[in-house]
Every structure is written in C-alpha cells, then in structure tokens.
ZAFIDREN-166706 format. One line per 3 residues: number of its first residue (from 1); their letters; for each residue x, y, z of N, C-alpha, C. Coordinates in pm, whole numbers, plus 50000, padded with zeros to 5 digits. Layout:
<pts>
NUM	A	X/Y/Z/X/Y/Z/X/Y/Z; ...
</pts>
This chain:
<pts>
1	XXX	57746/31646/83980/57797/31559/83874/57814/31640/83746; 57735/31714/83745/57763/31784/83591/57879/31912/83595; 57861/31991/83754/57963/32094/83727/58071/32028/83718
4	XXX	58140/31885/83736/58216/31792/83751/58282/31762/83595; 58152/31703/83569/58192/31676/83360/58224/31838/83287; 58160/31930/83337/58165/32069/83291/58292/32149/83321
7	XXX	58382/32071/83436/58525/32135/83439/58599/32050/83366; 58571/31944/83368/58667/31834/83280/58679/31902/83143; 58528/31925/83091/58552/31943/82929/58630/32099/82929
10	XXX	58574/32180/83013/58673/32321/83008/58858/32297/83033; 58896/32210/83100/59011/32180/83116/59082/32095/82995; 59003/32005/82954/59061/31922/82823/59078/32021/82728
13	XXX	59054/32146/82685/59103/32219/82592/59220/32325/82681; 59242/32305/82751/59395/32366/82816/59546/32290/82762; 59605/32362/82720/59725/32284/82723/59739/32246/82849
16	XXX	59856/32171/82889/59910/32109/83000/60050/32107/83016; 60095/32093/82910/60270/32103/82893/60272/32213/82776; 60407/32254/82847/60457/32398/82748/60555/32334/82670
19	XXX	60621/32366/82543/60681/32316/82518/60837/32389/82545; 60938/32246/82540/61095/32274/82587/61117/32468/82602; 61204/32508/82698/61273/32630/82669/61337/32689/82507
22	XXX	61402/32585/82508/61488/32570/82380/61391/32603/82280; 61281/32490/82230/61194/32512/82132/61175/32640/82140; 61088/32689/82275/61024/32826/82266/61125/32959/82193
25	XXX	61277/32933/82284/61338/33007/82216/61380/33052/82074; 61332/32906/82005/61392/32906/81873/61328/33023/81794; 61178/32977/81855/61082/33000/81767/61048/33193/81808
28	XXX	61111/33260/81934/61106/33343/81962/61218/33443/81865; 61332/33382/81829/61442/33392/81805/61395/33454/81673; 61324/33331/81587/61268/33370/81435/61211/33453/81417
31	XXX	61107/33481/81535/61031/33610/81542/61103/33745/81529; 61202/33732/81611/61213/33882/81662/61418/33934/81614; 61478/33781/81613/61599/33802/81605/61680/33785/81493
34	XXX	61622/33777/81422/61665/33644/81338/61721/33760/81144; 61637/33862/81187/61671/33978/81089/61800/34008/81088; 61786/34067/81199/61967/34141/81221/62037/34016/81245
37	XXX	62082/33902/81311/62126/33822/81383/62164/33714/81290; 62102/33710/81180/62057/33565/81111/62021/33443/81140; 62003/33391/81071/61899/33238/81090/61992/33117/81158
40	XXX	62128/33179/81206/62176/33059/81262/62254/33112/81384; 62239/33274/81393/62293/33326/81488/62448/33431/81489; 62489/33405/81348/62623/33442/81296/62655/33542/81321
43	XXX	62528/33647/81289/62548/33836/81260/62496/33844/81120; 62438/33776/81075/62451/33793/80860/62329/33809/80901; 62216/33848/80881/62079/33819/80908/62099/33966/80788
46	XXX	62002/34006/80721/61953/34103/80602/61956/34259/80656; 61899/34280/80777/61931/34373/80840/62067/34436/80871; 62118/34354/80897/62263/34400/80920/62370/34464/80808
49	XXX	62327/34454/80705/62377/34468/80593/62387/34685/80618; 62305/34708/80700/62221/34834/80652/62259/34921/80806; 62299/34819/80916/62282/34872/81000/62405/34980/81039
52	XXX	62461/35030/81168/62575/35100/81171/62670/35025/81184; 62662/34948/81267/62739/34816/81330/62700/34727/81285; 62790/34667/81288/62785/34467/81264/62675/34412/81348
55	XXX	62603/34341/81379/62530/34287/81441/62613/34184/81545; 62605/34143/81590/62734/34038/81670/62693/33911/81659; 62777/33820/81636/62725/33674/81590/62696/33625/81789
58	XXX	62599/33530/81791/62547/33528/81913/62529/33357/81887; 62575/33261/81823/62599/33135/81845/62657/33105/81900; 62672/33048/82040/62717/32953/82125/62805/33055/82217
61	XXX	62734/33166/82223/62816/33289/82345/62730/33291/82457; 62646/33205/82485/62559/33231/82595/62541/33055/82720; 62588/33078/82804/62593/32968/82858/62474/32876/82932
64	XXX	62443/32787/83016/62345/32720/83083/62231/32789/83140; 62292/32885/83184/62221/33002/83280/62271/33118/83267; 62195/33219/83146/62199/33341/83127/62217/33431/83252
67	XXX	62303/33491/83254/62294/33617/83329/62169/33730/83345; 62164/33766/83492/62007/33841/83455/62047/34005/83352; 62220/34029/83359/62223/34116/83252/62220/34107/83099
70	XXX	62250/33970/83076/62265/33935/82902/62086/33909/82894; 62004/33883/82989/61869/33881/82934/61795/33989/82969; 61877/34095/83043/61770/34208/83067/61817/34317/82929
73	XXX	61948/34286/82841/61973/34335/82740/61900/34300/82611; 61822/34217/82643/61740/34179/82514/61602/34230/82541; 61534/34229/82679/61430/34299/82734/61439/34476/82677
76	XXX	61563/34558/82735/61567/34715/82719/61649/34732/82621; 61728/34587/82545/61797/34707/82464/61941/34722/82438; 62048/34714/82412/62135/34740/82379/62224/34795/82266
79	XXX	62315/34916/82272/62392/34973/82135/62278/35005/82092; 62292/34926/81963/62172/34948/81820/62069/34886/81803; 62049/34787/81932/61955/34683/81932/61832/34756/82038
82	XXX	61734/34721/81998/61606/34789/82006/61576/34676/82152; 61507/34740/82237/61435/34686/82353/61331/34563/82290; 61309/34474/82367/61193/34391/82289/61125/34373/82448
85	XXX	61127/34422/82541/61032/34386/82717/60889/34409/82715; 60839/34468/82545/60709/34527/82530/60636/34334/82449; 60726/34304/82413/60689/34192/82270/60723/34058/82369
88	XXX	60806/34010/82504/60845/33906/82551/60862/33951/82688; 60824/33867/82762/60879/33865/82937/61029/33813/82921; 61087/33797/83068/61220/33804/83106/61252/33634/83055
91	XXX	61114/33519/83125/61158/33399/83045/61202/33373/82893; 61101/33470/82826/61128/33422/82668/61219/33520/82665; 61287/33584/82692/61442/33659/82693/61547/33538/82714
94	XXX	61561/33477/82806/61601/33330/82882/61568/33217/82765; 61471/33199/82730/61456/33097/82638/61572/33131/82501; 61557/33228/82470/61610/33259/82330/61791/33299/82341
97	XXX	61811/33303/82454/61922/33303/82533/62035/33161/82559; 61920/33086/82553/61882/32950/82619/61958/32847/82441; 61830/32916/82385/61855/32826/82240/61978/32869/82171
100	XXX	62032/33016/82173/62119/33057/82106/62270/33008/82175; 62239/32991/82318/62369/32920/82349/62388/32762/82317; 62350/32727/82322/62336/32571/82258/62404/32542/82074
103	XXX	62357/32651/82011/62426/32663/81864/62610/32627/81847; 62623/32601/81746/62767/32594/81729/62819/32755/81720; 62944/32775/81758/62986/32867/81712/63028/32948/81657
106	XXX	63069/32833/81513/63127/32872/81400/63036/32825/81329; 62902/32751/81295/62839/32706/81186/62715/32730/81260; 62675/32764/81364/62536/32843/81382/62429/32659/81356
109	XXX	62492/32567/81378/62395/32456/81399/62317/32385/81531; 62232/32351/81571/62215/32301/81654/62254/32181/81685; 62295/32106/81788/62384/32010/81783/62239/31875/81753
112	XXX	62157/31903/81776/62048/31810/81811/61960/31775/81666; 62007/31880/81562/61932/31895/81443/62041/31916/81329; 62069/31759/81241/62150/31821/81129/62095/31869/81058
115	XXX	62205/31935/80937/62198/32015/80822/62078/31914/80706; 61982/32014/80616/61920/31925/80546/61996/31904/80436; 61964/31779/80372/62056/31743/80283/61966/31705/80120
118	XXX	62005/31763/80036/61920/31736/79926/61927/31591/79882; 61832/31537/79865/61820/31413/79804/61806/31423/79641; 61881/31377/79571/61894/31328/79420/61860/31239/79389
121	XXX	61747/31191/79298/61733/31057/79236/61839/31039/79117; 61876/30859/79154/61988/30808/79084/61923/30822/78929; 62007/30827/78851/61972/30854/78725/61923/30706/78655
124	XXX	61824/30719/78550/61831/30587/78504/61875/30612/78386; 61957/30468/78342/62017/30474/78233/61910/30495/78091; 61957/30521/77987/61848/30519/77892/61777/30457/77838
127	XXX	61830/30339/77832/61777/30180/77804/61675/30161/77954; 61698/30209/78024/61566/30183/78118/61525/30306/78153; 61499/30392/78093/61403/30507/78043/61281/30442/78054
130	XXX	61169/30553/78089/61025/30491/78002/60977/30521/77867; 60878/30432/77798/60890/30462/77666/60810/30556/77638; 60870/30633/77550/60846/30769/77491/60935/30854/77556
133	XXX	61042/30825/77665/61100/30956/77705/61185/30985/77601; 61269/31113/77618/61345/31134/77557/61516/31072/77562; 61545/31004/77440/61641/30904/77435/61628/30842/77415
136	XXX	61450/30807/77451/61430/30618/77432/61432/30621/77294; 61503/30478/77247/61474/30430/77081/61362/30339/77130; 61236/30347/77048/61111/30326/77016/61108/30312/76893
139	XXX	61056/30162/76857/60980/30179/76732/60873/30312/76656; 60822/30384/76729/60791/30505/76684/60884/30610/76696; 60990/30592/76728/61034/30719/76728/61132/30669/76581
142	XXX	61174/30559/76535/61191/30515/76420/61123/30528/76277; 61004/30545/76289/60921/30564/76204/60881/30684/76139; 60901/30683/76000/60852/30809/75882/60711/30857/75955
145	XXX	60782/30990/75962/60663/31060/75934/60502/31083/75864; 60379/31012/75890/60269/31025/75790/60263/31191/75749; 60244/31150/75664/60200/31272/75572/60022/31320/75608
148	XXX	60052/31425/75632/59937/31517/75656/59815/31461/75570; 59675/31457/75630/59599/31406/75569/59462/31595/75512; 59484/31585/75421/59427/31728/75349/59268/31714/75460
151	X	59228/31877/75462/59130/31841/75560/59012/31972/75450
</pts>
C-alpha cells in the first residue's frame, strides 16, 4: 500500500502532456532563430544586418511535413547558418519547422494569433476632468494668490 501511494506522489510531479509541436517550436525558434531570422520569420532579425548574406525569410516556406533534408539543415547547418544538432534533436528541428511554416508569408503572423493592438483611453472632455487637473476651472484655481506669511 505505501510503495503504491509512493509512486503516485513520484508520478504527480511528472508532466503528462507535452505541449503542441507548434508551441514548442515557437518557443525553440526564439531561442535559437529568431536573431538572424527575425521575430516573425522575414530575414530582418539584428544579426543579419552584419552577416554576409541575407538571412532568408523562412515564413510560410515550410510545409505539413518537413522534409528530413530542410530539418537535418537546421540540425548541421547550412551556407552561413551554424549547426544547432548539439542545442536540439531532429523533433525540435521539426517543431520549429513546423511553427515557421504555419506563419504568413508576407507579414510573418500566425494565423491563430492577431497583431497586438494598442488600446487608448477616450479622452475626457475638460469639463469632466477631475478637480484640480489641469484645465479644470476651479474655484481655486480662480483665486488671488495669499501672500506669504513672514516666518
């Protein structure tokens, strides 16, 4: 009975579900790709600025099911692009493969996640200002100045 409760509690701190391909990829993507590549997949990423070559925009060039050569090129390596098979297995090659094909191709968005959008508070007019802001007419803000009291 107890080695019983004693695997339960060792197992309740296991995950159980991994999360989506996609997710994993994203988040692999930020890690490792996202310099040269940029943050939406374009080629603009900060690195690239510096590099020999352009970086290649990689939004929405990768289909359902990666090829085992477009993911063994992210494993060893390609052109100017550095091997990463030391930092990720062949899945999270696939995952990030995975997420980057899914992107738009011209705006590097995910179709599943819009753009954030700034929220503005509506302005209030000045008459419904609070009192003392600036604008408000206030009986004190009407009022002479007291004169300094000598100290």
């Amino acid at each position: 009975m107890v080695a019983v409760l004693l695997l339960g509690v060792a197992v309740a701190g296991v995950p159980t579900k991994l999360k989506p391909p996609e997710v994993r990829g994203e988040r692999l993507y930020r890690a490792h790709c996202q310099g040269c590549h940029g943050t939406k997949g374009l080629g603009d990423g900060p690195a690239s600025a510096v590099m020999r070559g352009a970086a290649p925009a990689l939004a929405g060039r990768f289909g359902p099911k990666p090829s085992s050569e477009e993911i063994m090129s992210v494993l060893v390596g390609r052109g100017d692009m550095p091997g990463y098979g030391a930092a990720m297995g062949y899945e999270d090659a696939r995952d990030i493969l995975l997420w980057l094909g899914r992107l738009d191709p011209e705006t590097g968005q995910h179709p599943g996640k819009k753009p954030p959008t700034l929220q503005t508070p509506p302005e209030r007019p000045a008459d419904k200002a609070p009192p003392g802001s600036p604008g408000q007419d206030t009986e004190a803000s009407r009022a002479e100045p007291s004169p300094s009291q000598p100290g």
